[in-house]
BAVEX-658389 format. One line per field, with one value per atom (N, C-alpha, C): atom name; residue number from 0; z negated, y negated, x negated; residue in one letter. Coordinates in steps of 0.05 Angstrom, whole numbers, padded with zeros to 5 digits. Example, Ala and Ser with C-alpha at 12.3 -4.5 7.8 and 13.67 -1.06 7.14 Angstrom:
2
gufi = c(N CA C N CA C)
semi = c(0 0 0 1 1 1)
z = c(-00156 -00156 -00156 -00142 -00143 -00157)
y = c(00114 00090 00066 00045 00021 -00001)
x = c(-00264 -00246 -00264 -00257 -00273 -00258)
gunu = c(a a a s s s)
//
This chain:
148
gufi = c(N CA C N CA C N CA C N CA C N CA C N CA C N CA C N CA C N CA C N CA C N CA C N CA C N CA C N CA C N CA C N CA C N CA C N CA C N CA C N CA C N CA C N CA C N CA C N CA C N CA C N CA C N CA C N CA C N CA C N CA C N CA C N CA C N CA C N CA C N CA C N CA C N CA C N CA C N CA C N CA C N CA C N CA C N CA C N CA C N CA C N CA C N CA C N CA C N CA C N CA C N CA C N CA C N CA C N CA C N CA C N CA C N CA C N CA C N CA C N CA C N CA C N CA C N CA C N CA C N CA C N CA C N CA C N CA C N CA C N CA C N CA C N CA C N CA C N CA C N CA C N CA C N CA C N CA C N CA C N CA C N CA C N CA C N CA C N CA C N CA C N CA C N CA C N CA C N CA C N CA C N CA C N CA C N CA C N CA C N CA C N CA C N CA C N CA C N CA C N CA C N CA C N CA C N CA C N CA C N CA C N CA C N CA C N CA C N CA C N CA C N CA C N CA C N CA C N CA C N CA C N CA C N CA C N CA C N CA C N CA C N CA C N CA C N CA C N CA C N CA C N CA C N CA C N CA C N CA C N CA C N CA C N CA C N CA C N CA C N CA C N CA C N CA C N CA C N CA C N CA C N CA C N CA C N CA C N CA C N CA C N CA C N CA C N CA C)
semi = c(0 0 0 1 1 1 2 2 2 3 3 3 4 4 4 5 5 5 6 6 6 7 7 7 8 8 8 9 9 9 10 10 10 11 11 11 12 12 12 13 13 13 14 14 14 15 15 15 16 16 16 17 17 17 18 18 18 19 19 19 20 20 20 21 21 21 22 22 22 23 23 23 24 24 24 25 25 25 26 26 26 27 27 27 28 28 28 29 29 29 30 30 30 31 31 31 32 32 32 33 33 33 34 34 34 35 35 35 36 36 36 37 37 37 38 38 38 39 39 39 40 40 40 41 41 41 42 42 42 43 43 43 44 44 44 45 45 45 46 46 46 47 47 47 48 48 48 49 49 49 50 50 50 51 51 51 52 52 52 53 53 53 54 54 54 55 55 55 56 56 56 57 57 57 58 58 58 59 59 59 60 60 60 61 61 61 62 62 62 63 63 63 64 64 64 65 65 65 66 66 66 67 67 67 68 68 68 69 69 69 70 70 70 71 71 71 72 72 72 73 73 73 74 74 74 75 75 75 76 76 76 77 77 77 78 78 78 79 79 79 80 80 80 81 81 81 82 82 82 83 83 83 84 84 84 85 85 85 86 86 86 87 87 87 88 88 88 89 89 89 90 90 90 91 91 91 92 92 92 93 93 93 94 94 94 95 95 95 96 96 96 97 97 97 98 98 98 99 99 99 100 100 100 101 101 101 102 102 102 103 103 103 104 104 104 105 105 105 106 106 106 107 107 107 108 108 108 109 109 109 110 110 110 111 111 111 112 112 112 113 113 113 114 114 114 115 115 115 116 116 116 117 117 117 118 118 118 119 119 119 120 120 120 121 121 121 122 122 122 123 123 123 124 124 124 125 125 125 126 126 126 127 127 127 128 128 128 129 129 129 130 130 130 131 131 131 132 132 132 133 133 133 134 134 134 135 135 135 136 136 136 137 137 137 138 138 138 139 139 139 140 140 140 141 141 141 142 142 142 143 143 143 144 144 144 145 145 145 146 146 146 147 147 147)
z = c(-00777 -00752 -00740 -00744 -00740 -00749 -00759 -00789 -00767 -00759 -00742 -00725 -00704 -00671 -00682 -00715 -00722 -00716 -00742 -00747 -00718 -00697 -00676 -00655 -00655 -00640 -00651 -00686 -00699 -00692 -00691 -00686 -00659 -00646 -00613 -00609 -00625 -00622 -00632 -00662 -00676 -00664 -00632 -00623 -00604 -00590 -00567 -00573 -00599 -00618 -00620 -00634 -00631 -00617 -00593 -00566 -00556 -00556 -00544 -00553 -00580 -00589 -00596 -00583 -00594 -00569 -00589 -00574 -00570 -00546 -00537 -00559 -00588 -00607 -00615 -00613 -00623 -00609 -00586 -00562 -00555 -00565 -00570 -00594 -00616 -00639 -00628 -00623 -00619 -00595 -00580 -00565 -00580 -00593 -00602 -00624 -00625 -00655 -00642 -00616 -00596 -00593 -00585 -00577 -00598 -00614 -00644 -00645 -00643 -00648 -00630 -00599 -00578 -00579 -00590 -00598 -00616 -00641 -00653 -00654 -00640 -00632 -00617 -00595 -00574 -00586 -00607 -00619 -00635 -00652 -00659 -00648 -00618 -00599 -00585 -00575 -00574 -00589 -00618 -00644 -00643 -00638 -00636 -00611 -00591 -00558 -00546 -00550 -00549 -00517 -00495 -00471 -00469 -00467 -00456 -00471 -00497 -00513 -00518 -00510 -00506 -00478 -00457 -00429 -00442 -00444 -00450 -00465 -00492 -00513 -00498 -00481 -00464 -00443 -00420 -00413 -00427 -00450 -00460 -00468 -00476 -00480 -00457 -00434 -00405 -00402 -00403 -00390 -00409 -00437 -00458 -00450 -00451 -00442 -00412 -00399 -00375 -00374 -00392 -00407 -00422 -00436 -00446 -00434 -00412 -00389 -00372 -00364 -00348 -00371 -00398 -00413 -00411 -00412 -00408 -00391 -00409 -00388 -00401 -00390 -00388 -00368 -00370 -00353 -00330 -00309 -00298 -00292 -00304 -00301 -00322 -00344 -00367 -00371 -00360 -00373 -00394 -00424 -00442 -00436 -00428 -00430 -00412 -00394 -00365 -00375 -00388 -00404 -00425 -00443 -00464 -00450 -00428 -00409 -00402 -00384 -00369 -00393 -00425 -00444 -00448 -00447 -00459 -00424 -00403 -00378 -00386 -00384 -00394 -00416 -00439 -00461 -00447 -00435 -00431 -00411 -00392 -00378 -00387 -00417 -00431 -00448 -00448 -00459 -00441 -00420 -00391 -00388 -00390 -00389 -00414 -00428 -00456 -00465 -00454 -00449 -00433 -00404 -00386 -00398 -00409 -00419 -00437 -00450 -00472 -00455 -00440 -00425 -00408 -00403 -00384 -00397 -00421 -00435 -00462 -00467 -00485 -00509 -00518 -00535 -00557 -00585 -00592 -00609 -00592 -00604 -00591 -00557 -00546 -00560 -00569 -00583 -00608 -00625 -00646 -00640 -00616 -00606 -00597 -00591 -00577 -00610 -00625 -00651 -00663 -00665 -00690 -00672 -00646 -00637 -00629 -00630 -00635 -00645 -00675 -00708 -00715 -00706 -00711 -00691 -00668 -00663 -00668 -00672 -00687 -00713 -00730 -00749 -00741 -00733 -00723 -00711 -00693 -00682 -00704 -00726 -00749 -00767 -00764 -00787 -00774 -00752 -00738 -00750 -00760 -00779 -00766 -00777 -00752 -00752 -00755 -00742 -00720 -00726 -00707 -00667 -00685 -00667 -00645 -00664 -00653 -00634 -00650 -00625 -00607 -00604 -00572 -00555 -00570 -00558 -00549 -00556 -00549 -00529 -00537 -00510 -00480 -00487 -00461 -00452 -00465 -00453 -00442 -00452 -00431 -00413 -00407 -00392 -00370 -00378 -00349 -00345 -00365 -00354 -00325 -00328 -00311 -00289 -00287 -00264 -00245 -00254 -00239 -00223)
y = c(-00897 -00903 -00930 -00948 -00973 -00992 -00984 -01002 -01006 -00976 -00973 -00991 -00998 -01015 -01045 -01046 -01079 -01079 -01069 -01069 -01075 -01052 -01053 -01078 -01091 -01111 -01136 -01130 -01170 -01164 -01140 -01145 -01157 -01147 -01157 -01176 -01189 -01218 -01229 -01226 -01236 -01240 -01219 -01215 -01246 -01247 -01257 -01291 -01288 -01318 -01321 -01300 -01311 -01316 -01300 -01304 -01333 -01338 -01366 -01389 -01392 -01408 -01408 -01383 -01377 -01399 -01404 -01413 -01389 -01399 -01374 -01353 -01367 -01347 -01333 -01343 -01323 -01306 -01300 -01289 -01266 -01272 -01254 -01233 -01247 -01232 -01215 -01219 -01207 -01184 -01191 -01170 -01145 -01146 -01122 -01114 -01136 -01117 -01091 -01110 -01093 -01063 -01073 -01045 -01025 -01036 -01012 -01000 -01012 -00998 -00974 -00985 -00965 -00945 -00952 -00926 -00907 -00919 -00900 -00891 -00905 -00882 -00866 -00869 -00852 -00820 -00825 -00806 -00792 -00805 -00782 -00766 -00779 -00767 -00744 -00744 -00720 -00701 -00708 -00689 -00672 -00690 -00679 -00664 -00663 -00650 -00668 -00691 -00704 -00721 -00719 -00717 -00745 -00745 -00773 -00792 -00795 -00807 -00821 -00797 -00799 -00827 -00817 -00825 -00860 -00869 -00884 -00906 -00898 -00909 -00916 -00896 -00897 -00920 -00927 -00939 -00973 -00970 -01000 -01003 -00990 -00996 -01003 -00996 -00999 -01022 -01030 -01057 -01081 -01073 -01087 -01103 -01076 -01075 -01101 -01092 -01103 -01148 -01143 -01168 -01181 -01168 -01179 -01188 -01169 -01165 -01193 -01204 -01220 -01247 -01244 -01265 -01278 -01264 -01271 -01300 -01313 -01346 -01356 -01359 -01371 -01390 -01406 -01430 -01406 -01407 -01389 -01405 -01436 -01437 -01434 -01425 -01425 -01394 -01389 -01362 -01341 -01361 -01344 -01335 -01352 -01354 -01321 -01323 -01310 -01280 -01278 -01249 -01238 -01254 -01246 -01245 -01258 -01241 -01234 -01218 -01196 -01166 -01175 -01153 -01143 -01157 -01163 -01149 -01157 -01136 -01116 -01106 -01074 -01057 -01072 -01052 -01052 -01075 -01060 -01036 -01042 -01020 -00995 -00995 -00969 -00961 -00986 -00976 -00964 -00974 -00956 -00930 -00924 -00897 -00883 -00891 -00870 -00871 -00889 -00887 -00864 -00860 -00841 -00816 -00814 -00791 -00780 -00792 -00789 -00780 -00784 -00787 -00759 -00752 -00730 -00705 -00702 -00684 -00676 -00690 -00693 -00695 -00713 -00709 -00737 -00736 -00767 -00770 -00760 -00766 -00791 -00801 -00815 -00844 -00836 -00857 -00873 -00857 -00853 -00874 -00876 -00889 -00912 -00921 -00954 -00965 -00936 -00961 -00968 -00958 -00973 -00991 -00999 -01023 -01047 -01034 -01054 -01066 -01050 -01058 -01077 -01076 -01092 -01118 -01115 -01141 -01158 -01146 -01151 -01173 -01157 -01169 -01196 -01194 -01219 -01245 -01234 -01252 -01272 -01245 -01259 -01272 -01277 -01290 -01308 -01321 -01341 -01371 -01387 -01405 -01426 -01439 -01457 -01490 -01493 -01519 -01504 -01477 -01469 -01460 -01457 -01453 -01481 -01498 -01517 -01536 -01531 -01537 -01526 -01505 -01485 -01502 -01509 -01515 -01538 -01551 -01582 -01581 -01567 -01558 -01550 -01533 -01523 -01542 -01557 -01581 -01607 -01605 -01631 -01619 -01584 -01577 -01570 -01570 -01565 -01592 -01610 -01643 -01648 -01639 -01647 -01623 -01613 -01596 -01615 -01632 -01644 -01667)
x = c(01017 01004 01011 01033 01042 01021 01019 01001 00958 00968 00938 00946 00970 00953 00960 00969 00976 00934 00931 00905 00878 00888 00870 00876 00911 00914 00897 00904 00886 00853 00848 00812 00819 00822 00821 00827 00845 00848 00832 00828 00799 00783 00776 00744 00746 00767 00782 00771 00788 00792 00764 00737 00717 00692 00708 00686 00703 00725 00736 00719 00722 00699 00677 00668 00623 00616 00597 00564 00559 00533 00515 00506 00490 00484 00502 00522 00545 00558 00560 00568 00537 00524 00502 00503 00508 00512 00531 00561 00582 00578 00558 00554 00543 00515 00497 00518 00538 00560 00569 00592 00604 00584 00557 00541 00534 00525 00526 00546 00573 00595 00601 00597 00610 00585 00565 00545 00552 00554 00569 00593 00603 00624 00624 00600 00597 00587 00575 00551 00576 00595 00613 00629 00636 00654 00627 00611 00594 00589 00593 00588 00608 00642 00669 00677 00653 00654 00683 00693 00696 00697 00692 00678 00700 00723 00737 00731 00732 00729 00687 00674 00646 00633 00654 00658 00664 00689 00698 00676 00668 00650 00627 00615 00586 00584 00611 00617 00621 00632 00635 00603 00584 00557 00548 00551 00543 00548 00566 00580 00565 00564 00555 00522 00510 00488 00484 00495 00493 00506 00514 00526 00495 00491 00467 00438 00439 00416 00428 00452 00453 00453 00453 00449 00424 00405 00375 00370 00358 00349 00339 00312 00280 00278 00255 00240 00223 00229 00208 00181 00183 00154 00135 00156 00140 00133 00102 00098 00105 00111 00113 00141 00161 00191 00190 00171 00186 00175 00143 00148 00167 00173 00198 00222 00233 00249 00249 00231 00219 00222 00215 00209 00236 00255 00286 00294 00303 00299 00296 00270 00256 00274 00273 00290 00322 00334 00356 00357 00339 00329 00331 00312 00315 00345 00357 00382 00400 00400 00413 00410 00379 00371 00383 00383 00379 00409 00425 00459 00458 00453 00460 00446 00431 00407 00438 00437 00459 00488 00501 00524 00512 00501 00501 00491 00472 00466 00474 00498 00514 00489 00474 00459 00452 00468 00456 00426 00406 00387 00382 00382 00379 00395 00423 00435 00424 00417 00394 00378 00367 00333 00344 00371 00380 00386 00402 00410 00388 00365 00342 00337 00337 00327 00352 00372 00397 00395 00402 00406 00379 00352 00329 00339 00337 00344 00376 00399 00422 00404 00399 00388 00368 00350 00329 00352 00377 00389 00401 00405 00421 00415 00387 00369 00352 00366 00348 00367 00351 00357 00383 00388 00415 00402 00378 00361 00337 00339 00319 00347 00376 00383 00390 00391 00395 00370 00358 00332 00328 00331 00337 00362 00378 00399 00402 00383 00366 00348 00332 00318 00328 00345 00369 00373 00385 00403 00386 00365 00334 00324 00333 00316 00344 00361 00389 00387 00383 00388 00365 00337 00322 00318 00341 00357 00362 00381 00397 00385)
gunu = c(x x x x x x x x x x x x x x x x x x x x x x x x x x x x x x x x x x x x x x x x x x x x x x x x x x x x x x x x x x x x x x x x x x x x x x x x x x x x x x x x x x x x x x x x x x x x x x x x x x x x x x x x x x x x x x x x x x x x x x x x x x x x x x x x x x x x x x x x x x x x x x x x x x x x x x x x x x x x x x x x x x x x x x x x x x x x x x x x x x x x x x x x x x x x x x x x x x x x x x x x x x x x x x x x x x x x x x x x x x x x x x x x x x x x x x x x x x x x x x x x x x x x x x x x x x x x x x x x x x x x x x x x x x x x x x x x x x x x x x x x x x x x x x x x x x x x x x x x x x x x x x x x x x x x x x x x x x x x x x x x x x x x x x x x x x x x x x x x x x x x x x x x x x x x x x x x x x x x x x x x x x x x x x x x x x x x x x x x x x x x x x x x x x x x x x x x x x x x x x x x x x x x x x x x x x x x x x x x x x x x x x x x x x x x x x x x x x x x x x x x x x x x)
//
């Protein structure tokens, strides 16, 4: 069991170490990791009736969730920007619900329905090219410049 909190201390540092140095894409990635995870673990701690352990996991999705929802930033004068934020809003919306749906009816079908759309956008985040990320990140930066 020693061997287990060496193990659980270097992730946490690992995570620590690589949220210290993420860019935004990466601090994104690391989030929907974070959320798949505290999903499934939420879903085995309900399987296991599990209820503290259920509580706990549901909660770090919550917060997760709510991390991601305040990540969101668009041009609000740019129409398209301000519906794909608005769409990105909404599903976390539904991840809220279908966390609590799940959290109160002890049930992981609801969990079930956040991971296929996690895991799909997890993936899309992860396959967005690194000159395409970078032009976003060019863009950001002409468009906070003519902020000022």
């Amino acid at each position: 069991m020693v061997g287990n909190s060496y193990l659980k201390a270097y992730k946490k540092n690992g995570l620590d170490t690589d949220l210290a140095v993420a860019d935004g894409h990466r601090v994104i990635q690391l989030l929907y990791q974070g959320l798949i995870e505290s999903i499934v673990r939420a879903k085995a701690s309900i399987e296991r009736n599990d209820i503290e352990g259920k509580a706990k996991q549901i909660n770090k999705a919550l917060n997760i969730v709510a991390g991601l929802s305040s990540a969101v930033q668009y041009d609000p004068n740019d129409p398209v920007q301000v519906k794909v934020a608005q769409s990105f809003k909404d599903l976390y919306a539904i991840y809220n619900d279908r966390l609590m749906q799940a959290s109160f009816e002890l049930k992981t079908e609801p969990l079930d329905e956040i991971l296929v759309y996690a895991r799909d956008i997890k993936q899309a985040w992860d396959n967005i090219p690194l000159s395409q990320r970078d032009e976003g990140y060019r863009l950001q930066a002409a468009r906070d410049a003519n902020k000022v």
